[in-house]
C-alpha positions in Angstrom: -25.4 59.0 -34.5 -23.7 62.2 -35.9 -24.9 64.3 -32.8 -23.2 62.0 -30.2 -19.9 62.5 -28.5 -17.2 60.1 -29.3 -17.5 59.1 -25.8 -21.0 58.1 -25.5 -21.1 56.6 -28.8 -17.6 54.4 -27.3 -20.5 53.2 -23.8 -22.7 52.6 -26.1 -20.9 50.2 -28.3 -19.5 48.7 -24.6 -23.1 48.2 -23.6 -23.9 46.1 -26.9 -21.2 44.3 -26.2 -22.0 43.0 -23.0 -25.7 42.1 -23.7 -23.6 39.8 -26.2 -21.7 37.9 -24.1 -22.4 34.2 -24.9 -21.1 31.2 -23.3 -18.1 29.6 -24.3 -18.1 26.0 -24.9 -14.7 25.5 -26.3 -13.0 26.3 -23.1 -15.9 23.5 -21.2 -15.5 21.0 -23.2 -11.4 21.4 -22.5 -12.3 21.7 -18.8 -14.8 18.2 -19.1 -12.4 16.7 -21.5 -9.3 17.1 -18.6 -11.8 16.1 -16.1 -13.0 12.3 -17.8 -9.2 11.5 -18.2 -8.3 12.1 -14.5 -11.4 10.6 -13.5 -10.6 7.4 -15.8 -7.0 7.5 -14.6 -8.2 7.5 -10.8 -10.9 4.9 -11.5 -8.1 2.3 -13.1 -5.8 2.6 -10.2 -8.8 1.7 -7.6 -9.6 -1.1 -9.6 -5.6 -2.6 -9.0 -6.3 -2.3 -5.0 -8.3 -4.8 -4.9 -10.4 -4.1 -2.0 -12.2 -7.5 -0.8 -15.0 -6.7 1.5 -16.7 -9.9 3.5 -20.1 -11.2 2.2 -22.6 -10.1 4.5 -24.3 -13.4 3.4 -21.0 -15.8 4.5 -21.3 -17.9 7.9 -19.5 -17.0 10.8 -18.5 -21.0 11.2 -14.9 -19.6 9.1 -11.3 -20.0 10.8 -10.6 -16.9 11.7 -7.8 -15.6 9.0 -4.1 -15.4 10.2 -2.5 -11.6 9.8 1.2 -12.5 9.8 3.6 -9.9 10.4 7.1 -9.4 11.2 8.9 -6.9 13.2 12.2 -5.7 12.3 13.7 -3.8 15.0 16.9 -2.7 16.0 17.5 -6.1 18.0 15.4 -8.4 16.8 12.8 -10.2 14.5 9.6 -11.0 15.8 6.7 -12.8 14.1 3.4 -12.2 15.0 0.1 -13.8 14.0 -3.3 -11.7 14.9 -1.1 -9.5 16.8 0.0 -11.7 19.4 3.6 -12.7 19.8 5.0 -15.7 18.3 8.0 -16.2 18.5 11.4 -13.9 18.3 14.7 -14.1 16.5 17.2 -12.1 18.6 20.0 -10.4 17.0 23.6 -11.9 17.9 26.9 -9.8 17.8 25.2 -6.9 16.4 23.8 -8.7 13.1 20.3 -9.8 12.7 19.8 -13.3 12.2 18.1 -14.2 8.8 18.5 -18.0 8.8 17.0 -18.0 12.2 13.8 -16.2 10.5 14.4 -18.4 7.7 13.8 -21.5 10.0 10.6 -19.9 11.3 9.2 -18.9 8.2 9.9 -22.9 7.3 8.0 -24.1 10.7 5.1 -21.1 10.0 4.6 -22.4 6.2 4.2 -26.1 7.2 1.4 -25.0 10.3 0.0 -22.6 8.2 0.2 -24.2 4.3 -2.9 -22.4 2.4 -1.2 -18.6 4.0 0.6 -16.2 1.2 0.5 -13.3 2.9 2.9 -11.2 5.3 3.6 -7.9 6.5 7.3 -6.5 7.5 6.5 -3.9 9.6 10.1 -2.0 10.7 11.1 0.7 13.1 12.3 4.3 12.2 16.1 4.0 10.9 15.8 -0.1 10.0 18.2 0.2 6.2 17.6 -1.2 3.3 19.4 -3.6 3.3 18.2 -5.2 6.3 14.8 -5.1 5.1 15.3 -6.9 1.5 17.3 -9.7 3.0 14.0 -9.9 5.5 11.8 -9.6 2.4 14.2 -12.5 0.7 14.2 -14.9 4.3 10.3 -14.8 4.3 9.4 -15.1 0.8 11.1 -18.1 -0.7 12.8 -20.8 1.0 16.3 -20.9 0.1 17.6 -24.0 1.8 15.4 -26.1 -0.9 17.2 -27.9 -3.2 16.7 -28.7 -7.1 15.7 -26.1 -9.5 12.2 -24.9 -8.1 12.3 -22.8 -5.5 10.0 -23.0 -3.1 6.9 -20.2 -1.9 6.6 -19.5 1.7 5.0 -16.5 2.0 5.5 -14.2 -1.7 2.7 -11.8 -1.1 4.6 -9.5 1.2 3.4 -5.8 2.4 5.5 -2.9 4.0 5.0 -1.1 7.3 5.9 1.1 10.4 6.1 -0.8 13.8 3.9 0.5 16.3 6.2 2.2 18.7 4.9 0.5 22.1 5.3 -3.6 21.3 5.9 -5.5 24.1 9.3 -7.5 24.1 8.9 -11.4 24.1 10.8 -13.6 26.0 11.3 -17.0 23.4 
């Protein structure tokens, strides 16, 4: 190697370097390491939704289920069962009435005893206030008296109204 330029002697030792490259397993195993904890992480929080999909085996002879729901809006409550319209709880003097939905939550509970679950579903602009004292008038009953209070409907989700409900006359 005496003979060669500096130069050709620098390519050379560039081209041994290259035919060298080997793969690098350290910076894998960090990449597959990173990946397995997100993947555990997602897999533990699908597991808490709790997704419960109908038997394809199970009869059609069931009751058809009841999907409660009330509508807080800017005038009035409304409770709806399957969509349809039961019954609505107009506001008075600009305040929303909470005992009336109280009292049908009470009337719902004793037609319906073996339902837990309800959905508030509110309009743009409803406060928060308005919707925990709705959360509070349909979960427990609060007229009960002794020391237990007593379950109407504690297995409550959250929503947006749909925009184009029809208005019901009680």
């Amino acid at each position: 190697m005496q003979g060669i330029s500096r130069e050709t002697r620098r390519a050379l030792r560039r081209v041994k370097r290259k035919r060298s490259t080997e793969l690098n397993l350290v910076s894998m195993i960090d990449i597959l390491t990173v990946l397995m904890f997100f993947l555990l992480v997602n897999s533990i929080g699908v597991s808490i939704l709790g997704i419960n999909l109908p038997d394809a085996n199970a009869s059609s002879a069931e009751p058809p289920a009841h999907n409660l729901a009330v509508l807080i809006r800017k005038d009035d409550l409304t409770l709806t069962d399957n969509g349809f319209i039961v019954k609505s709880v107009p506001s008075a003097n600009g305040a929303y009435n909470f005992p009336g939905l109280a009292d049908l939550m009470r009337e719902t509970k004793k037609r319906l005893p073996g339902e837990t679950k309800i959905t508030l579903l509110s309009e743009p602009g409803i406060s928060y206030e308005v919707l925990v004292s709705a959360m509070d008038a349909v979960r427990v009953d609060l007229t009960a008296t002794g020391s237990q209070t007593v379950e109407l409907f504690p297995l409550i989700s959250l929503g947006d109204a749909p925009a184009n409900a029809a208005k019901v006359t009680p």
